[in-house]
C-alpha positions as CSV (number, residue, x, y, z in Angstrom):
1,X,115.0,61.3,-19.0
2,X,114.8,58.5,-22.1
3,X,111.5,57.9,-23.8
4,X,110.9,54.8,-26.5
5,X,107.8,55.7,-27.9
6,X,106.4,52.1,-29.8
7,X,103.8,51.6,-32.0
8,X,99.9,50.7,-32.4
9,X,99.3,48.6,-29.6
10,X,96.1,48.9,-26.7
11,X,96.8,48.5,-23.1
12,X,94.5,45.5,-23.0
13,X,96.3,43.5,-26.2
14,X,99.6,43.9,-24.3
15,X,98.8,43.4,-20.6
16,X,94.9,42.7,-20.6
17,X,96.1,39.2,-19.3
18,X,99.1,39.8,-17.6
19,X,96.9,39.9,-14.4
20,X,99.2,42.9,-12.8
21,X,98.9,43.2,-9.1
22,X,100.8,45.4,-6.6
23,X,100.5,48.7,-4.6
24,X,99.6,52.4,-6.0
25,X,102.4,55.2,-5.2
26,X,100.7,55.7,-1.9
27,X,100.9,52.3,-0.8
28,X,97.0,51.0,-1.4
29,X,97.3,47.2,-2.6
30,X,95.5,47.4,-6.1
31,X,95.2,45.0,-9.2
32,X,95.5,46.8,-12.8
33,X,92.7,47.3,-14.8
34,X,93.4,44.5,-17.6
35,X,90.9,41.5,-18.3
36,X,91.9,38.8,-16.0
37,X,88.7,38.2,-13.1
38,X,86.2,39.9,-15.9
39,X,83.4,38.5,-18.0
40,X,84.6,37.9,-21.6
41,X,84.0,40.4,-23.7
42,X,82.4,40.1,-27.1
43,X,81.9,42.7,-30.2
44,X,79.5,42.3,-33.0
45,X,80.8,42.4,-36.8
46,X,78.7,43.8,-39.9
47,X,77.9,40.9,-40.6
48,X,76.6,39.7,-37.2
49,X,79.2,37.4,-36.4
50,X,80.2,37.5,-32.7
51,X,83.6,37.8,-31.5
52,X,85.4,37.3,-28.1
53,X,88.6,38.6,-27.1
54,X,91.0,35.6,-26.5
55,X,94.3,35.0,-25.5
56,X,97.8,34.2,-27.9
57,X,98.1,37.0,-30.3
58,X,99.7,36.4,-33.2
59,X,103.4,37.8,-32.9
60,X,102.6,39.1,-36.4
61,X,99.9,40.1,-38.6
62,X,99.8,40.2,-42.5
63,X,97.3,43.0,-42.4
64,X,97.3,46.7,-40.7
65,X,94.6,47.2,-38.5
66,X,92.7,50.1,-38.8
67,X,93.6,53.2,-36.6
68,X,92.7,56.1,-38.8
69,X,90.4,58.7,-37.7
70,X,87.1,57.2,-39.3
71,X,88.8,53.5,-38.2
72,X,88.4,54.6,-34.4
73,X,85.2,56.5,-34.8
74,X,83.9,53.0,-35.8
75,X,85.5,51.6,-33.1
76,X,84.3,54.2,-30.1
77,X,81.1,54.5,-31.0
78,X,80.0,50.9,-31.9
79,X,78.3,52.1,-35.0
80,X,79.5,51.0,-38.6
81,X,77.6,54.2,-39.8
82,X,79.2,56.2,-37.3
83,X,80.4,59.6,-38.4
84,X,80.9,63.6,-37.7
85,X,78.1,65.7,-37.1
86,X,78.7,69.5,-37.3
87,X,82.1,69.3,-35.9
88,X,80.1,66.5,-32.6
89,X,81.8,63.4,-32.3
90,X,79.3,60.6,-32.0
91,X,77.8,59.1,-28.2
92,X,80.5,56.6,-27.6
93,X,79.6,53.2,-26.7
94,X,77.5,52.3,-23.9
95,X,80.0,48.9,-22.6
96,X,82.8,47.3,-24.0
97,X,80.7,45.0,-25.5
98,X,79.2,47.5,-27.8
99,X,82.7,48.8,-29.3
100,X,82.4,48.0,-32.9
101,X,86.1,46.3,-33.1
102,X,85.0,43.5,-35.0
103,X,83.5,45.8,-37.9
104,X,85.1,46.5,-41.4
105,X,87.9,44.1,-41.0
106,X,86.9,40.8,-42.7
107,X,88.2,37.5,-41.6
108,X,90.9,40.1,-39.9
109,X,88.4,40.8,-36.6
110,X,89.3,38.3,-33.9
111,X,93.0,39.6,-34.4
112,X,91.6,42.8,-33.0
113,X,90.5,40.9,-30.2
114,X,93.3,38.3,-29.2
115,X,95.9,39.6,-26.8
116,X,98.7,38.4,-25.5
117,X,99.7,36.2,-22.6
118,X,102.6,37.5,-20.5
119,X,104.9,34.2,-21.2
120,X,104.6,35.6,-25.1
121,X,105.8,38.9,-23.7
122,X,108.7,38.4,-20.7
123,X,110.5,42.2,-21.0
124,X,107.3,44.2,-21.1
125,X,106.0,41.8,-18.6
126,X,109.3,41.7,-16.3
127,X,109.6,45.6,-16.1
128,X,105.9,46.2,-15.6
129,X,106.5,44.1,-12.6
130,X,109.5,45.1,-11.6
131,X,109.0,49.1,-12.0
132,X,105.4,50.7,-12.7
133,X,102.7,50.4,-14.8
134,X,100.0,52.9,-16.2
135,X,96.9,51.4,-16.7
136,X,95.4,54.9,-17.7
137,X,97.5,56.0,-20.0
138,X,94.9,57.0,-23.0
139,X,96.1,58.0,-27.0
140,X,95.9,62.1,-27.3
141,X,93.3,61.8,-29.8
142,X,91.4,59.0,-31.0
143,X,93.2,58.1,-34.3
144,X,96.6,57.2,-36.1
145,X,100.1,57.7,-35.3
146,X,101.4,61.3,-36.5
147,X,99.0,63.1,-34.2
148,X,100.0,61.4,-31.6
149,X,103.3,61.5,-31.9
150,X,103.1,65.0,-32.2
151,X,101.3,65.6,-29.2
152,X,103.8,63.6,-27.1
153,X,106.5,65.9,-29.2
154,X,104.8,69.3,-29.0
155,X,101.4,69.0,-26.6
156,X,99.5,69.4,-30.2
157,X,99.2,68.2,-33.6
158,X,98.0,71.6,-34.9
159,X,94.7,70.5,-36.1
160,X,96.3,67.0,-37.8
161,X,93.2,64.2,-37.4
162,X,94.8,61.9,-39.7
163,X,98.2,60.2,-41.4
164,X,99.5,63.0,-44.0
165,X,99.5,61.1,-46.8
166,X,98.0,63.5,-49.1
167,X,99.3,66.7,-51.5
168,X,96.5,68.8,-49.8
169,X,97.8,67.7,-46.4
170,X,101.6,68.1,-46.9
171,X,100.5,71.8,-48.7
172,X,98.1,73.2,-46.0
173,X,99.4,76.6,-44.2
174,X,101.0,75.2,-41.0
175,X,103.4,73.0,-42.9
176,X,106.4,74.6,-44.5
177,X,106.7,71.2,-47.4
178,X,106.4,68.2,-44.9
179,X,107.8,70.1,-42.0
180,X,104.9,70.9,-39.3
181,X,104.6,73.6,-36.9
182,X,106.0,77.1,-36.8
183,X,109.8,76.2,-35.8
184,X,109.6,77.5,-32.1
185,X,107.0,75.4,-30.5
186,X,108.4,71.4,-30.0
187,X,110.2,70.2,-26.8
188,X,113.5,70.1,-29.6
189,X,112.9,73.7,-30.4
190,X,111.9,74.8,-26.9
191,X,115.1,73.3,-25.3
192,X,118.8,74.4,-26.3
193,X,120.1,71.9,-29.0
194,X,122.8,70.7,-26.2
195,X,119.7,69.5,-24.0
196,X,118.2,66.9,-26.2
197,X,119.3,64.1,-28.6
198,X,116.9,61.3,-30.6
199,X,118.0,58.0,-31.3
200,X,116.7,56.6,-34.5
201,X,116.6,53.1,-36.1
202,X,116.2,54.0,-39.5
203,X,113.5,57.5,-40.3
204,X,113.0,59.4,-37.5
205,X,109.0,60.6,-37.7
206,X,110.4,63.5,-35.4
207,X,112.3,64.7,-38.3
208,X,108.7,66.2,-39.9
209,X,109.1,68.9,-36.8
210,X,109.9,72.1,-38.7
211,X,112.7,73.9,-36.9
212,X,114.6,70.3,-35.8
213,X,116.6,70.2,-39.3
214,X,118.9,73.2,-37.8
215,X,119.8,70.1,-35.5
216,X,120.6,67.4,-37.0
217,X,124.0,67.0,-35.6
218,X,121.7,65.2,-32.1
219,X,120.2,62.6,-33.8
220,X,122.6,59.4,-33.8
221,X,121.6,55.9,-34.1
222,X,120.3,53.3,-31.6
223,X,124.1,51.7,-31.8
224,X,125.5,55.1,-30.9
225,X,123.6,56.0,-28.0
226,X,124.4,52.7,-27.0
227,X,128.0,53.5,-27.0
228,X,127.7,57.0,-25.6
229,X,125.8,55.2,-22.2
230,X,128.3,52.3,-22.4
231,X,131.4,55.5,-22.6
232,X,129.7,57.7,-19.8
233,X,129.6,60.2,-22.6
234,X,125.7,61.0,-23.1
235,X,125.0,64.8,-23.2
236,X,121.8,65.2,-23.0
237,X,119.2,65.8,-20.2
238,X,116.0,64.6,-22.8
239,X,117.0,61.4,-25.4
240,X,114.0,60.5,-27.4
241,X,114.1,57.4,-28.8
242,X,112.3,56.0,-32.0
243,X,112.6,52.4,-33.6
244,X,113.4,51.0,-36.5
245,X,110.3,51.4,-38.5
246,X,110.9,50.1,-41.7
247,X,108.0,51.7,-43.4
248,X,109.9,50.6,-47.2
249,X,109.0,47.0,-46.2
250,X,105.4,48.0,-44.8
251,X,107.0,47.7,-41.1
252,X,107.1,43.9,-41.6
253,X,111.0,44.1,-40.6
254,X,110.7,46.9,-37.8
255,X,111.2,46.7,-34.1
256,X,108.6,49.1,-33.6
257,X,106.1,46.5,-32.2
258,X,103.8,48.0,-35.3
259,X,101.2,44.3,-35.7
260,X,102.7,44.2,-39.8
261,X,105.9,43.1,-37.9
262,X,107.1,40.8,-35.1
263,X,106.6,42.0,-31.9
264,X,109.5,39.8,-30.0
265,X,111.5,42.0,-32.4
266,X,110.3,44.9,-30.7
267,X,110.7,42.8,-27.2
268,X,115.2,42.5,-28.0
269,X,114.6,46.7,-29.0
270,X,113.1,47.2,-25.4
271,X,115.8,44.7,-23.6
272,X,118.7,46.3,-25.4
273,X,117.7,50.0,-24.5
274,X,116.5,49.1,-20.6
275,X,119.9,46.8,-20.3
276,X,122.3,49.3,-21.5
277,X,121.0,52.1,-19.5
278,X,120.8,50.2,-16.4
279,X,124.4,48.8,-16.5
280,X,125.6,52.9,-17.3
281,X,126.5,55.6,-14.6
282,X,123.3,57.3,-15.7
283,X,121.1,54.6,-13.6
284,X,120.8,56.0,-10.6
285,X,119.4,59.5,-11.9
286,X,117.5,58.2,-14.8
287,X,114.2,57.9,-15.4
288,X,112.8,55.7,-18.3
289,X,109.3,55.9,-20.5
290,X,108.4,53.0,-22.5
291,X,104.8,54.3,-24.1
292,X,103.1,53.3,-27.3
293,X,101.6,56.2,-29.8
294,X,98.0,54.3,-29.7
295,X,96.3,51.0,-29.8
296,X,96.5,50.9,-33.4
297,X,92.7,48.6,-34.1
298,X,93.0,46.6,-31.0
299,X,90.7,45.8,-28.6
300,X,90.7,47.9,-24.9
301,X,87.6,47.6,-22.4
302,X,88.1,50.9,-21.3
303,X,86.0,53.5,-23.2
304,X,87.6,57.4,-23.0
305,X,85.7,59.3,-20.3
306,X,84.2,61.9,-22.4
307,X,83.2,63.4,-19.5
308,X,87.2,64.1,-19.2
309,X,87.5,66.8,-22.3
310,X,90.9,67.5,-23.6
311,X,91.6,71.5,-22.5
312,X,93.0,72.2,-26.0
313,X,92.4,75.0,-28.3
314,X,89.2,74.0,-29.9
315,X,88.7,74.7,-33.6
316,X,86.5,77.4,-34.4
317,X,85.0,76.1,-37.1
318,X,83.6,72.4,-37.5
319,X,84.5,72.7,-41.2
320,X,87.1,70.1,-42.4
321,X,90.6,71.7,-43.5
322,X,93.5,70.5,-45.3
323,X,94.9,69.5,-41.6
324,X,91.7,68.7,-39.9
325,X,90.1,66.8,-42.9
326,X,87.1,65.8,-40.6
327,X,86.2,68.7,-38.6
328,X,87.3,67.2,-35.2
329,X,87.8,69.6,-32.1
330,X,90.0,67.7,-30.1
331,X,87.6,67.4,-27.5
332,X,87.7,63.2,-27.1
333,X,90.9,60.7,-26.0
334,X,92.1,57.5,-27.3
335,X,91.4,54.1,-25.8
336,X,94.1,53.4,-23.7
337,X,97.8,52.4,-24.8
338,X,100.5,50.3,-22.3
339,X,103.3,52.7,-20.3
340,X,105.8,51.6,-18.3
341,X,108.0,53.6,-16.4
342,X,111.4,52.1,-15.0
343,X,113.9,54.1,-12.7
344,X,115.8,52.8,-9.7
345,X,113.6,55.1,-7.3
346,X,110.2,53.0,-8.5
347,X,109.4,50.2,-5.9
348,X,109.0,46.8,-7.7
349,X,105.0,46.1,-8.5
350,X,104.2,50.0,-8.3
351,X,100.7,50.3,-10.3
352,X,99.6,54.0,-11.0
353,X,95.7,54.4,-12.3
354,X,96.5,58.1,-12.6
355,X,94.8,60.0,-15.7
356,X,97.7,60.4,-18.5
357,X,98.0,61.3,-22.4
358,X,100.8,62.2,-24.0
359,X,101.1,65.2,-23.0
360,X,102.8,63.7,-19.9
361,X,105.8,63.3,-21.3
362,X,106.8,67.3,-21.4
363,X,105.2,67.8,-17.9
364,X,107.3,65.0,-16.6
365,X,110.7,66.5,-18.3
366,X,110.0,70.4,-17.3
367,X,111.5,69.8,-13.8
368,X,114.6,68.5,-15.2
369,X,114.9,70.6,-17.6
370,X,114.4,73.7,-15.3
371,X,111.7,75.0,-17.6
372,X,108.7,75.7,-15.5
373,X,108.1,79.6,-15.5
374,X,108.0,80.2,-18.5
375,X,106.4,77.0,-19.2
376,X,108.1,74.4,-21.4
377,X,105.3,74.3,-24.1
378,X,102.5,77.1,-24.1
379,X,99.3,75.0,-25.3
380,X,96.1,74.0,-23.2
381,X,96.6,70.6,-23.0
382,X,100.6,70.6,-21.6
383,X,99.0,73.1,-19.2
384,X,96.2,70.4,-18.0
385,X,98.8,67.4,-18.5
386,X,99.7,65.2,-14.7
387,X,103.3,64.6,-14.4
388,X,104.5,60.8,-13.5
389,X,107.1,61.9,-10.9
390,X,104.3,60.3,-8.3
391,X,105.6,56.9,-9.5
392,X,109.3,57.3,-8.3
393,X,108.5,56.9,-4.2
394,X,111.9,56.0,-2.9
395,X,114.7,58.2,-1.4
396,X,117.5,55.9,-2.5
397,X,117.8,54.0,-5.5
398,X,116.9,50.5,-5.6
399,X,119.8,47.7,-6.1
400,X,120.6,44.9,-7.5
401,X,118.0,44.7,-10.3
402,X,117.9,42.1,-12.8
403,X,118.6,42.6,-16.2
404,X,116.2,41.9,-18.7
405,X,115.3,38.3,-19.3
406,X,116.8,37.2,-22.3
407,X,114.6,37.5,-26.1
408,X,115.2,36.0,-29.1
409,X,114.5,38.3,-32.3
410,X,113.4,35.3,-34.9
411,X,114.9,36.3,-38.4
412,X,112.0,35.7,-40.7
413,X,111.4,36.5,-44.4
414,X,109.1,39.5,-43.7
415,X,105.4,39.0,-44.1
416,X,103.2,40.0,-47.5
417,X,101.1,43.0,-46.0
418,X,98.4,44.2,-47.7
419,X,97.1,46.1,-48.8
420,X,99.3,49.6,-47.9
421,X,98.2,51.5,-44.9
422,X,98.3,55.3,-44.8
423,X,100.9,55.2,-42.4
424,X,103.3,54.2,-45.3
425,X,102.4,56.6,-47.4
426,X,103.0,59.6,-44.7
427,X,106.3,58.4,-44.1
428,X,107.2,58.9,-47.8
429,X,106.3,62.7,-46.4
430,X,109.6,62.4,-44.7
431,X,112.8,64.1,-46.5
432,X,115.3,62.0,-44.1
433,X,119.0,62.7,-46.2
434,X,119.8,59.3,-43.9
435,X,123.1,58.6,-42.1
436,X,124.7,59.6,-39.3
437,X,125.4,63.1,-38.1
438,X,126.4,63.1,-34.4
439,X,129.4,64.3,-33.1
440,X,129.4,63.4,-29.4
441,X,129.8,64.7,-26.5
């Protein structure tokens, strides 16, 4: 099982016009939930300025738009004065044209709304079509990337609401320095060393998991799992794979798909990784992930369910903490985020409106892993978690499937972002000694 985890990007600014049609797993002729055949949908700024999601995205954008915890409260609620009330996040917006995307972000709000066409996008748009897309896939929590991540990682984030870019968060009691959890609860601890291997572009965010420094002979770089699939000589059942980031240059020069740099950049990252597998003797008993962390401050029509209440371990207090700086019980999802997942047994045009977060990911892998009693992780929400095995529907493995259409990565002086996000500074958490320590097989 591979999974690419990308970043900051909402279902709707990534397919919302693709205009995705097929059948469900069982065979029902369905349509995806994305903005094609809809009204257009407008949000109101502070100032009262209206503005309607459009089409032809920028590739890039000079600014980072915001995705923290307050950011998304903002965002769900449709309230500029939104905010936490004795541990109650606030009534979430009554339509999509209530969200409050087009608050707090200047002359930077119809970027929040403008999505992308699928001729600005042909690999996410060729394997959505040619495999299966999840059109309710939703964010573990509503705010930035390191919870998320670790819930995809771990089925928690320990009480993290926010990017650890502080002393006070990189000190609180569930970190040993910048390390977090207690060393015996991540899929990477959970599994054998021998089971697992992650494939980094430059600093792996995975390496904050306390416990996976005892391991760093499996992480190798995106040019040596590419030789190890190329060899037949991947030994791994799990390979989690991360981009490059580049969080020195603000992520302007990553291939992450973050909106500081160019997503087409991200598109060759996506091509290479699909290409090399599917041209490996691991095709045909592979299964493939490509899921983003969250929707980083764009626009998705679909508001959370918060009817559908995460089945985690509540916090007993509202209070904030060091790790939980704004009281938050981890009772609300984030807006929805694109997944795609690609394996020879997947009929081409599959669409699955199945209920997913990240906690999928680990439900998905137990099976293969042969880790079901006990359970692969012990928390609430792994336990609640669907699995996406309902997406593979064939008994033999599909033939004869194109590769990836080809992409060209432009090779431009990296934008001026500004100012900083917080996601910079938590990356500066990260005590990565760099270069390469894998072995092989």
């Amino acid at each position: 099982m591979f999974v690419l985890m990308l970043e900051n990007r909402s279902y709707d600014n990534i397919f919302g016009w693709s205009d995705l049609q097929g059948l469900t797993p069982d065979g029902v002729p369905t349509r995806a939930d994305g903005l094609s055949g809809k009204p257009q949908f407008v949000n109101i700024g502070v100032n009262g300025n209206a503005c309607s999601v459009d089409k032809d995205a920028p590739y890039q954008l000079n600014v980072d738009l915001g995705h923290e915890f307050l950011d998304v409260l903002v965002q769900m609620s449709g309230n500029p004065d939104a905010a936490m009330s004795k541990g109650q996040y606030p009534t979430l917006a009554a339509s999509a044209n209530a969200l409050g995307f087009a608050y707090n972000l200047g002359l930077h709000a119809a970027d929040a709304l403008r999505c992308f066409t699928p001729e600005q996008l042909p690999v996410l748009n060729f394997l959505a079509g040619e495999f299966a897309v999840c059109d309710r896939w939703f964010a573990s929590m509503p705010g930035p990337t390191w919870p998320n991540r670790f819930f995809a990682l771990a089925g928690t984030s320990w009480g993290l609401d926010h990017s650890p870019s502080t002393i006070q968060t990189v000190e609180a009691n569930l970190f040993d320095g910048a390390r977090f959890g207690n060393g015996s609860d991540t899929l990477f601890t959970r599994l054998t060393p021998q089971e697992w291997l992650i494939a980094y572009g430059d600093t792996p965010q995975s390496w904050s998991l306390k416990g996976i420094e005892r391991s760093s002979q499996r992480f190798l770089h995106h040019q040596e799992l590419i030789n190890a699939l190329r060899n037949g000589q991947l030994d791994a059942s799990f390979i989690f794979i991360e981009p490059t980031y580049d969080p020195i240059g603000h992520f302007s020069s990553g291939q992450s798909m973050h909106p500081c740099g160019d997503v087409r950049k991200g598109e060759a990252l996506v091509a290479r990784i699909y290409n090399a597998i599917r041209e490996s003797r691991y095709w045909e008993e592979s299964v493939l992930l490509i899921v983003f962390d969250e929707h980083g401050g764009f626009f998705d029509h679909v508001i959370p369910d918060d009817t559908v209440v995460p089945a985690s371990q509540r916090l007993a207090s509202a209070s904030p903490t060091s790790l939980t700086q704004y009281g938050f019980r981890f009772d609300r999802y984030g807006f929805r985020v694109p997944a795609i997942v690609v394996s020879p047994y997947i009929k081409a045009g599959t669409i699955d409106h199945t209920f997913y977060d990240h906690a999928a990911i680990a439900k998905t892998l137990a099976p293969i892993v042969r880790r079901q009693k006990p359970p692969l992780l012990t928390t609430q929400r792994f336990a609640q978690a669907n699995d996406f095995w309902r997406v593979l529907t064939l008994r033999e493995p599909r033939r004869n499937i194109d590769p990836c259409p080809a992409v060209s990565a432009p090779h431009l002086s990296p934008a001026s972002i500004r100012p900083p996000s917080q996601s910079v500074a938590a990356f500066g958490t990260i005590n990565w000694p760099g270069g390469s320590f894998y072995g092989g097989a």
